[in-house]
C-alpha positions in Angstrom: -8.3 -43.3 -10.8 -12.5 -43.0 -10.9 -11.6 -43.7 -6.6 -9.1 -41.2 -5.9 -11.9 -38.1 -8.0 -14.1 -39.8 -5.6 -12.1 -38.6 -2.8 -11.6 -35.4 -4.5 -15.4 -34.6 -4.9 -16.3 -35.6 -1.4 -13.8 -33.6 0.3 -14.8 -30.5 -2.2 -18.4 -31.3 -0.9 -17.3 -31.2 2.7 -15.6 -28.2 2.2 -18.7 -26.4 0.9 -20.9 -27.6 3.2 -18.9 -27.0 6.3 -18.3 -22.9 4.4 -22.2 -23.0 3.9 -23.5 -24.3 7.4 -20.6 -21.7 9.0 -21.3 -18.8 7.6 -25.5 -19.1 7.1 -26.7 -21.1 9.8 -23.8 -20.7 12.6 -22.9 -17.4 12.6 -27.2 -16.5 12.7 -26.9 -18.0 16.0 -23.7 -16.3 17.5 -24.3 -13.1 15.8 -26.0 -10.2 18.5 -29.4 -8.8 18.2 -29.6 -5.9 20.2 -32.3 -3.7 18.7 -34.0 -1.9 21.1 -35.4 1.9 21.2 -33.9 2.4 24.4 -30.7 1.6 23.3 -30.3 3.2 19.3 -26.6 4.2 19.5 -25.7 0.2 19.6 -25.7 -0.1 16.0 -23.4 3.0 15.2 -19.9 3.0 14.3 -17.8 3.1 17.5 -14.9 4.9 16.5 -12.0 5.0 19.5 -14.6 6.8 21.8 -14.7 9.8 19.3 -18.2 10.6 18.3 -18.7 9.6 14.0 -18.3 13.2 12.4 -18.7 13.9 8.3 -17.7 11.3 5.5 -15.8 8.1 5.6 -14.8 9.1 1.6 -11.9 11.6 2.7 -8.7 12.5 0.5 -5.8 11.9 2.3 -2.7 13.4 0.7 -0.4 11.7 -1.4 2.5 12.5 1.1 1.1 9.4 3.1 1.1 6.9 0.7 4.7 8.0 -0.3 6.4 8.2 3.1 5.1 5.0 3.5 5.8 3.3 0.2 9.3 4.4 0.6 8.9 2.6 4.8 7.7 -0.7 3.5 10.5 -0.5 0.4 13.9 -0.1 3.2 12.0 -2.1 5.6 11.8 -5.3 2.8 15.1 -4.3 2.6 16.4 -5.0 5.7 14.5 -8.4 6.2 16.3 -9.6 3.1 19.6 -8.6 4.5 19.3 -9.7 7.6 19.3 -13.6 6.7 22.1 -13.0 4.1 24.5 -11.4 6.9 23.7 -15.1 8.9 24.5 -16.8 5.9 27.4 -15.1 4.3 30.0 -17.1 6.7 28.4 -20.0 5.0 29.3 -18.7 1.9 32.6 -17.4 2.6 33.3 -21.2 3.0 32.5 -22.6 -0.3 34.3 -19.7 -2.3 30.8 -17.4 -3.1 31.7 -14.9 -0.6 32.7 -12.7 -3.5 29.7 -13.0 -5.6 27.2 -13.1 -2.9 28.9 -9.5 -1.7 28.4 -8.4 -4.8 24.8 -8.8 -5.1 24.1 -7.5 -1.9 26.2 -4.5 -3.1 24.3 -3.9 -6.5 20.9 -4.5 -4.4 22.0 -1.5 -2.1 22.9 0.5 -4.6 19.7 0.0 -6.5 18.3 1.0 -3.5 20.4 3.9 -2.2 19.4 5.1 -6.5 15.6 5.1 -5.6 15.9 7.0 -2.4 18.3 9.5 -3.8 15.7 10.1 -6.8 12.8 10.3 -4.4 15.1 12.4 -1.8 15.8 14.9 -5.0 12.4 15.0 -6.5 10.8 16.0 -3.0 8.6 13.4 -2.2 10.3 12.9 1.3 9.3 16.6 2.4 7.1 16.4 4.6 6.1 20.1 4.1 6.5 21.1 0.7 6.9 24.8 -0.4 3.5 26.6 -1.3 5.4 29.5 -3.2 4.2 29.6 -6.4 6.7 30.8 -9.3 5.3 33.4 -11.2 3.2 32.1 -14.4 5.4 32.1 -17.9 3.2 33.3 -20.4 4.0 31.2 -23.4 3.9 33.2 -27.1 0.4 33.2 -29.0 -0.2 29.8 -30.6 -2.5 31.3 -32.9 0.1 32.6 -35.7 -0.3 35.7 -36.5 1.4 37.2 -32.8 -1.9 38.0 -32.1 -3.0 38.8 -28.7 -6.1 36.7 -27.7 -9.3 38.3 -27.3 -9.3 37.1 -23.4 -6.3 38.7 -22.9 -6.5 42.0 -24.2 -7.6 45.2 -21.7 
């Protein structure tokens, strides 16, 4: 037992080691040093040829996220489906083909229940309406049907 922690602890010791000498003495050496006043626009972000222009820290629009949520979501879909099409024969053949249809049904419909909700609440239009509805002014909360002193003329 005391051999085989032994071999444990060594190979932990190698590991650390080999992580330590990798990333603080080997990768000093490979790393480039080009610093030279000639030459300042070496060290700036190189950004697909475009010159760097504002902040990094910009809000993209929930819209992405979404669309592509909704992407990853059918496209998990379809790489589970795809091995149980090549394997449903298989099943056929031992008497599962009913059950195993059935769960692929109930998964799809799970599915096809998400994208209608997400279809109905709007979050696949791309452009959404900027129409406001007029505001609904809500009765006085203050009892006595009092008009607020911010509202009045």
């Amino acid at each position: 037992m005391g051999y085989q922690l032994l071999n444990v602890l060594v190979f932990t010791g190698v590991g650390i080691g080999f992580v330590v000498f990798m990333v603080v003495v080997f990768c000093r050496l490979l790393r480039p040093r080009l610093r030279s006043p000639k030459e300042p626009f070496k060290e700036e972000t190189y950004e697909c040829g475009e010159p760097a222009m504002g902040s990094s820290w910009v809000r993209f629009d929930i819209r992405f996220y979404t669309v592509a949520l909704i992407f990853l979501v059918f496209d998990v879909e379809v790489a589970l489906l795809y091995p149980w099409a090549l394997v449903f024969k298989s099943f056929r053949e031992s008497q599962l083909g009913l059950f195993a249809l059935v769960e692929a049904a109930l998964f799809l419909v799970i599915l096809g229940i998400g994208f209608v909700y997400a279809w109905h609440k709007g979050d696949l239009d791309w452009v959404k309406s900027t129409a406001k509805r007029p505001a609904q002014r809500s009765p006085s909360t203050n009892g006595g049907g009092e008009v607020p002193r911010h509202e009045r003329n």
